[in-house]
C-alpha positions in Angstrom: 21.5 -52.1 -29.2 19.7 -53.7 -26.8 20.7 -50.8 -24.4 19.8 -48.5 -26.5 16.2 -50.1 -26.8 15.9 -50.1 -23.1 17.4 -46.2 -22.9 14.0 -45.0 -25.2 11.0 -46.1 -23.0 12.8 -44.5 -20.0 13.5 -41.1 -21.8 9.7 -41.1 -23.3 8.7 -41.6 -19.7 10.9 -38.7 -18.6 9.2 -37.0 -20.9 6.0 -37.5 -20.3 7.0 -37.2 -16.5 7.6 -33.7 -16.8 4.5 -32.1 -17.4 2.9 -34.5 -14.9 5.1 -32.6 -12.7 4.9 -29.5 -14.3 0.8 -29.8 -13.6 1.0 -30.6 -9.7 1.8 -26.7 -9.7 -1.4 -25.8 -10.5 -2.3 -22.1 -10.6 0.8 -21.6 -8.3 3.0 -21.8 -11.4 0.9 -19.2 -13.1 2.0 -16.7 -10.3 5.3 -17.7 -10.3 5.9 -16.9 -14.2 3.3 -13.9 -14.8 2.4 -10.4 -13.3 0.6 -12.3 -10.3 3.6 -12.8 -8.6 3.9 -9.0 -8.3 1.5 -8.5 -6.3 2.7 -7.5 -2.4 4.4 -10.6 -0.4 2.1 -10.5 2.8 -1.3 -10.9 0.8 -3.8 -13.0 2.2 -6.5 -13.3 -0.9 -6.0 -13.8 -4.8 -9.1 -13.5 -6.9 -8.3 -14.1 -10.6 -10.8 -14.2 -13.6 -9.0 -15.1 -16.9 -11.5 -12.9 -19.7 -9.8 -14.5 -22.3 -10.7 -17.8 -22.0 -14.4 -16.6 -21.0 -14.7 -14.4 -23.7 -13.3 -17.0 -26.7 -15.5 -20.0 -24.8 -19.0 -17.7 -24.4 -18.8 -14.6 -26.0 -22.5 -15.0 -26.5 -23.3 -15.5 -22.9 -26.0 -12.9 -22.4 -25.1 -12.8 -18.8 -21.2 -12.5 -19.3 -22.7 -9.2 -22.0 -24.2 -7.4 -19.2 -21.8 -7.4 -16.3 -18.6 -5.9 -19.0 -22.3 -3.5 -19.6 -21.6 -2.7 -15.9 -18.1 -0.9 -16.7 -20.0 2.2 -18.4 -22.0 3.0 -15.6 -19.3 2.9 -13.1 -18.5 6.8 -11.8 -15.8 8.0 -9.5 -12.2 6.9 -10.4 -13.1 3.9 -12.0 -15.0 5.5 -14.5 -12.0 8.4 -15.2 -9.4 5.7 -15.8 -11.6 3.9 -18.5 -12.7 7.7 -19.9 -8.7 8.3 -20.2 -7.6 5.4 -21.7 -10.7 4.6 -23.8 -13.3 2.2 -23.9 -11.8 -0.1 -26.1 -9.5 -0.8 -23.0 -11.8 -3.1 -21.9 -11.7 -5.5 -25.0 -7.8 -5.8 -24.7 -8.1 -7.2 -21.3 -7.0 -10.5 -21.0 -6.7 -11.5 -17.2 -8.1 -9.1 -14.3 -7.1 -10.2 -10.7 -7.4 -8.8 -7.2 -5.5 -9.1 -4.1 -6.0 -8.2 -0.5 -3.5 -7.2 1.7 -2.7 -5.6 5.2 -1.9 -1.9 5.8 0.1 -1.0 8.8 -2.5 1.0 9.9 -4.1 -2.0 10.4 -6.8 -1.7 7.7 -7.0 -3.5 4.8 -5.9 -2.6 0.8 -6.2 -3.8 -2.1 -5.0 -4.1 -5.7 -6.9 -4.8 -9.0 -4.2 -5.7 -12.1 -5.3 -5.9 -15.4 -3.0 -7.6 -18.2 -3.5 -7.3 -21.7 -2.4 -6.1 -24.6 -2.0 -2.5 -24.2 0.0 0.2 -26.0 2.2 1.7 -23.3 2.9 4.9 -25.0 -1.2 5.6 -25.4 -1.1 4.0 -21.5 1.7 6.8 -20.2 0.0 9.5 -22.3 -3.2 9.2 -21.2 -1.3 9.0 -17.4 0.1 12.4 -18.3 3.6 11.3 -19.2 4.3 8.8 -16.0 4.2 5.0 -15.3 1.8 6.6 -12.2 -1.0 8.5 -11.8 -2.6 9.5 -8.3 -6.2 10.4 -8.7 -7.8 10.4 -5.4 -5.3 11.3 -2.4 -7.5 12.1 0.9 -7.2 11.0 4.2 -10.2 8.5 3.8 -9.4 7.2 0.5 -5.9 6.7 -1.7 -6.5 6.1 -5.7 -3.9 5.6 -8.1 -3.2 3.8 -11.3 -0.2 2.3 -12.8 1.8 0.8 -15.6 3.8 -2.1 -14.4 7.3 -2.8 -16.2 5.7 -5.9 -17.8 3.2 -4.0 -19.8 0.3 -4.1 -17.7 -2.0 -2.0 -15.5 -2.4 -1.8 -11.8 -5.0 0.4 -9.8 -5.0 0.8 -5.6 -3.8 3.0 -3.4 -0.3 4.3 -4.4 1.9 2.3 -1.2 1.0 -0.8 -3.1 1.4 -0.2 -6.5 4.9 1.4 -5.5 5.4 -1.8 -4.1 4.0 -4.1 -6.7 6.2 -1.9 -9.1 9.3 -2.6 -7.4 8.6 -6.7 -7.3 7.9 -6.1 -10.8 11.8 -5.1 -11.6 13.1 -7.6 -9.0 10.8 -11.0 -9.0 11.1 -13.4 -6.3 10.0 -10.8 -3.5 6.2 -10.8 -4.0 3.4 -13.1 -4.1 5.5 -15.6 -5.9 7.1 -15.6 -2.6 4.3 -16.6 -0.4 3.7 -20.2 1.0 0.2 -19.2 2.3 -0.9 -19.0 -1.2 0.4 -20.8 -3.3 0.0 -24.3 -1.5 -3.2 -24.1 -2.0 -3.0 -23.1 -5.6 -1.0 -25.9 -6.6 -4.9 -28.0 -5.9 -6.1 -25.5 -9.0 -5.6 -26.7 -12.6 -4.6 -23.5 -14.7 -7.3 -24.5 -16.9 -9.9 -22.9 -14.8 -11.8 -19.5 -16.1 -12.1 -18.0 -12.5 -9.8 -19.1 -9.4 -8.2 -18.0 -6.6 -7.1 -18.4 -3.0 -7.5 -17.6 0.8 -5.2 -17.3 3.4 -7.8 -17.9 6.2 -5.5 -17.6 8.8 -4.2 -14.1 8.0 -7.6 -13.1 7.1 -8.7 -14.1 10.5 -6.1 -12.0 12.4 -6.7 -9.0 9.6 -10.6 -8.8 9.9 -10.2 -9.0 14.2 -7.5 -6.1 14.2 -10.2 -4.3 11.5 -13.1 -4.8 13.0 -14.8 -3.8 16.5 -16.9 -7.0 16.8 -14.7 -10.2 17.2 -17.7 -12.1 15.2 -18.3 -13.2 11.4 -21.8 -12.8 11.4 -23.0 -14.8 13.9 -19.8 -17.3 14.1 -17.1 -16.2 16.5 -14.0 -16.1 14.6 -12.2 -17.8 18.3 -14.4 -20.5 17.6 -12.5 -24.2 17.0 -14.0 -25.0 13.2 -13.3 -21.7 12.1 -10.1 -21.4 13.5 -9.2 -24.8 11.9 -9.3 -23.5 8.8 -6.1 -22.5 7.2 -6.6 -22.2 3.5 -9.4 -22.1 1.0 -8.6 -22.1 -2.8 -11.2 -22.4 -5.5 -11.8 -22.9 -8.9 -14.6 -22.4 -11.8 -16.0 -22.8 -15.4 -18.0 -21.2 -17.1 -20.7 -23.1 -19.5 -24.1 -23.2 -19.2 -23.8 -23.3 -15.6 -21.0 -21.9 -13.6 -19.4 -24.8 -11.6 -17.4 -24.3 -9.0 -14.5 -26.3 -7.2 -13.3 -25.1 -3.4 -10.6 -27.2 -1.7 -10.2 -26.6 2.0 -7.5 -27.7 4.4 -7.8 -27.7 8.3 -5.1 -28.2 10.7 -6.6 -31.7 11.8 -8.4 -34.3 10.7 -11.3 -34.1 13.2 -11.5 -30.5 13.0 -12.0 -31.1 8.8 -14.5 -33.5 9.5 -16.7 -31.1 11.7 -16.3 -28.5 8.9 -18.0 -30.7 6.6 -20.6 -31.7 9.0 -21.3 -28.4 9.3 -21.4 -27.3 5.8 -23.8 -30.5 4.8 -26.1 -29.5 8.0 -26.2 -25.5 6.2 -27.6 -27.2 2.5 -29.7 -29.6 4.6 -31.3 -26.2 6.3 -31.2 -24.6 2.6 -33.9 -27.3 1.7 -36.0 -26.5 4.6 -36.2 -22.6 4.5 -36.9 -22.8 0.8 -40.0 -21.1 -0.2 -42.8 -22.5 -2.8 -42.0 -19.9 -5.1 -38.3 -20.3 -4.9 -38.2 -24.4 -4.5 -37.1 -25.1 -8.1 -34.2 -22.7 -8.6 -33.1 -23.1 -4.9 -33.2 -27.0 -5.4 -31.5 -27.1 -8.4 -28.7 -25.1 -6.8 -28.4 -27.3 -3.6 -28.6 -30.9 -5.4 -25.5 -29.3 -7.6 -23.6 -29.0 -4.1 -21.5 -31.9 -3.2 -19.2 -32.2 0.2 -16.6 -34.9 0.4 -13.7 -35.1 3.6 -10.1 -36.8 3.3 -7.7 -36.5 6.4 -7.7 -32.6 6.8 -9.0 -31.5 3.3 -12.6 -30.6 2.6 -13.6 -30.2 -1.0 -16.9 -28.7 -2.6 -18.2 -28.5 -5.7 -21.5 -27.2 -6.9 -23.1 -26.0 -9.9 -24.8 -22.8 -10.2 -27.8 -22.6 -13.1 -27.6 -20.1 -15.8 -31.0 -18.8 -14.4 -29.7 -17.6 -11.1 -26.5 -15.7 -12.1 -28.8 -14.0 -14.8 -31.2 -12.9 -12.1 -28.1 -12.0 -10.2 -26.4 -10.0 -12.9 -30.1 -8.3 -13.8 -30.4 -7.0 -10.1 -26.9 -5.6 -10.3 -28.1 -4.0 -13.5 -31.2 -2.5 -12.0 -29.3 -1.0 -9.2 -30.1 3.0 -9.8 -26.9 5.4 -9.9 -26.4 7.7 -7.0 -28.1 11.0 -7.4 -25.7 13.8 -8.7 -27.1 16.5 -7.0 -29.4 16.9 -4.0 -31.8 19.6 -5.6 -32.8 19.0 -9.0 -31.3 21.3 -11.6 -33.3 24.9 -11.9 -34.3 24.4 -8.3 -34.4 27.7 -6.8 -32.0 28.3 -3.5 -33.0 28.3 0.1 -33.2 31.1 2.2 -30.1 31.7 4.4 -30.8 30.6 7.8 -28.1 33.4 8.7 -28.7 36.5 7.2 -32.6 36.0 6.5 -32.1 36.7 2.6 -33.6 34.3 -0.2 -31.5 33.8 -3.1 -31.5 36.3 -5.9 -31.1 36.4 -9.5 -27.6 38.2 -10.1 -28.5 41.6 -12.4 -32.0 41.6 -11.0 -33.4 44.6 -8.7 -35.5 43.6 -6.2 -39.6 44.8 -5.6 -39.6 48.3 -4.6 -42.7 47.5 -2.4 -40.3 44.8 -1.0 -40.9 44.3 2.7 -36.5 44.6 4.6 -35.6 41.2 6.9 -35.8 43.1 9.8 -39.3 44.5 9.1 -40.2 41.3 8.0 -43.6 39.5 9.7 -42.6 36.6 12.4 -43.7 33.1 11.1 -44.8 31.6 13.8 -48.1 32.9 14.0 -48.8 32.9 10.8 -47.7 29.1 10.6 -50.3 27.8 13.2 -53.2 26.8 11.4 -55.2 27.2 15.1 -54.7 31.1 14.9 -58.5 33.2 15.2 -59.3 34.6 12.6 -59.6 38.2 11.4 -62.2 40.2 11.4 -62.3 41.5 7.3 -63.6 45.1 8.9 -60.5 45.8 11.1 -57.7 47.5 10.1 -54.3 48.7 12.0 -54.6 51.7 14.4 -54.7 54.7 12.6 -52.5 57.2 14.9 -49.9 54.6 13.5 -50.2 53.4 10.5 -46.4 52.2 10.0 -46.0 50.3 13.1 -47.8 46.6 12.5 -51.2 45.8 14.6 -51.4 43.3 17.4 -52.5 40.6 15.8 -51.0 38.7 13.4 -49.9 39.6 9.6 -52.4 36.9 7.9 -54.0 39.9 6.5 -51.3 41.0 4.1 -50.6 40.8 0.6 -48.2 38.7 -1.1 -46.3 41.5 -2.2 -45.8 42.1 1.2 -43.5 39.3 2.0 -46.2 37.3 3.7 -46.1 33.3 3.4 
């Protein structure tokens, strides 16, 4: 009995040792166990934004209202793959994540999954019978979309999704696989509405083979604090405010303590270069921003007002669509530049009095304002009345041709 007595404290502290465990995970268990993990192995960035939790929590947030609002006026193939599936694709959305990942062509691609609740027949009908459709295949851009074995959708350039398909049927091969990023998730608590993940060190190496400038703005990318850095992963809730949560880890010590120097000495110039008619809002943002060092981590955590994501989200909602044509519609067409001819109405015979291209006036004179003047007495020679006078055609009718 008295064994027995002893045995229950230590099994209820098992117990209560697992999730414990289970928690240390972080975010990195949610890629192990869900559609994440599918994502190619060599990714170097993981952006996740769980709707779900946004939409049950602040479904009233006007902000939140406007930016799904920003899904109808997206053109291009975007907009085709909502047209095909229906809007009411977007309200079964649950999760929407996007990864970053090297091409051996040494650019970068991408890869945007959405999970949800979706009707995979309606899904491979509207996809024209297949688990893949390519939409855009040129040699600049590669645009294809994608129903993964698991039920969910995937959109990037075909290469990826092929592979994100296969990881899909054979787990343990993707991003479930990769140290870079999941380390650093394992900081993230999967109760967060928005998180995600850098591998700085891959980015690094991708944006230099990229790009033809060696610099991040006007921070080399050789220098020590930035190439210090080897992970970034970050976290956020959404409430009133959006606060955010982004744990950094150097390779040293000293080098994570000069990060954080540097990043307090950026909010201490923040305070400075505030102008009078910004001061409030920029203020308010900057005393929400706390910096903190231990050994090689840096974390920081700030709070973002309500007010400046709306005025955010409001200019991204301003933002005027591309124009669809470059004449407006009923504009009449330019003259060719190669056969002389202005456009004509098909079915329409043109002015007998007409003048022919190759009789027609030269411009030149006539376009100078500077050119004398006419006498209104003179008239063209008369032993030749079809050949044109010396001087130039300013006397003419319209109906001749004449500007």
């Amino acid at each position: 009995m008295r064994t027995m007595r002893a045995a229950v404290p230590a099994v209820l502290c098992l117990l209560a040792a697992v999730p414990a465990c289970g928690g240390r995970k972080g975010a990195a268990g949610m890629v192990r166990s869900s559609a994440l993990g599918t994502f190619p192995q060599d990714s170097v960035a993981l952006l996740v934004l769980e709707v779900r939790k946004i939409r049950a929590l602040h479904g009233d947030t006007p902000w939140l209202k406007d930016v799904a609002a920003l899904a109808d006026r997206q053109d291009g193939p975007f907009g085709d793959i909502i047209r095909r599936l229906g809007t009411d694709v977007l309200q079964q959305v649950d999760r929407l994540s996007l990864a970053i990942a090297p091409r051996p062509d040494r650019l970068v691609a991408y890869a945007v999954m959405a999970e949800g609740a979706f009707d995979g027949a309606k899904v491979r009908d509207a996809l024209g019978g297949s688990d893949l459709l390519t939409l855009v295949e040129t040699e600049q851009m590669d645009f294809s979309v994608a129903l993964m074995p698991d039920g969910s959708l995937a959109l990037g350039p075909k290469s990826v999704l092929d592979t994100m398909r296969a990881n899909g049927s054979s787990r343990g091969h993707g991003l479930d696989a990769n140290p870079a990023i999941l380390a650093p998730l394992e900081k993230v608590r999967p109760e967060a509405q928005f998180w995600g993940a850098l591998d700085c060190r891959s980015l690094q190496r991708l944006f230099k083979e990229a790009s033809a400038s060696p610099n991040f703005g006007r921070l080399p990318l050789d220098s020590a604090p930035v190439q210090s850095l080897m992970s970034i992963a970050f976290r956020g809730m959404v409430a009133d405010s959006v606060d955010l949560e982004l744990f950094g880890h150097a390779d040293a010590e000293t080098h994570a303590k000069t990060l954080a120097d540097a990043a307090r000495g950026l909010v201490a110039l923040g305070r400075v270069g505030a102008g009078r008619d910004q001061a409030k809002e920029w203020a308010d943002f900057l005393d929400g921003i706390h910096i903190d060092q231990s050994r090689a981590d840096v974390n920081l955590r700030a709070s973002i007002p309500a007010k400046t994501i709306e005025s955010f989200v409001a200019q991204m909602m301003s933002t005027p669509r591309p124009a669809a044509e470059a004449h407006p519609p009923g504009a009449a067409p330019e003259p060719s530049a190669e056969s002389g001819q202005t456009g004509r109405v098909p079915g329409k015979v043109p002015a007998p009095h007409a003048v022919p291209p190759s009789k027609a006036a030269p411009r030149e004179p006539v376009a100078s304002p500077r050119a004398p003047a006419r006498p209104a007495h003179s008239s063209p020679p008369a032993d030749n009345p079809g050949r044109p006078g010396p001087d130039p055609q300013g006397t003419q009718t319209p109906s001749a041709g004449a500007p």
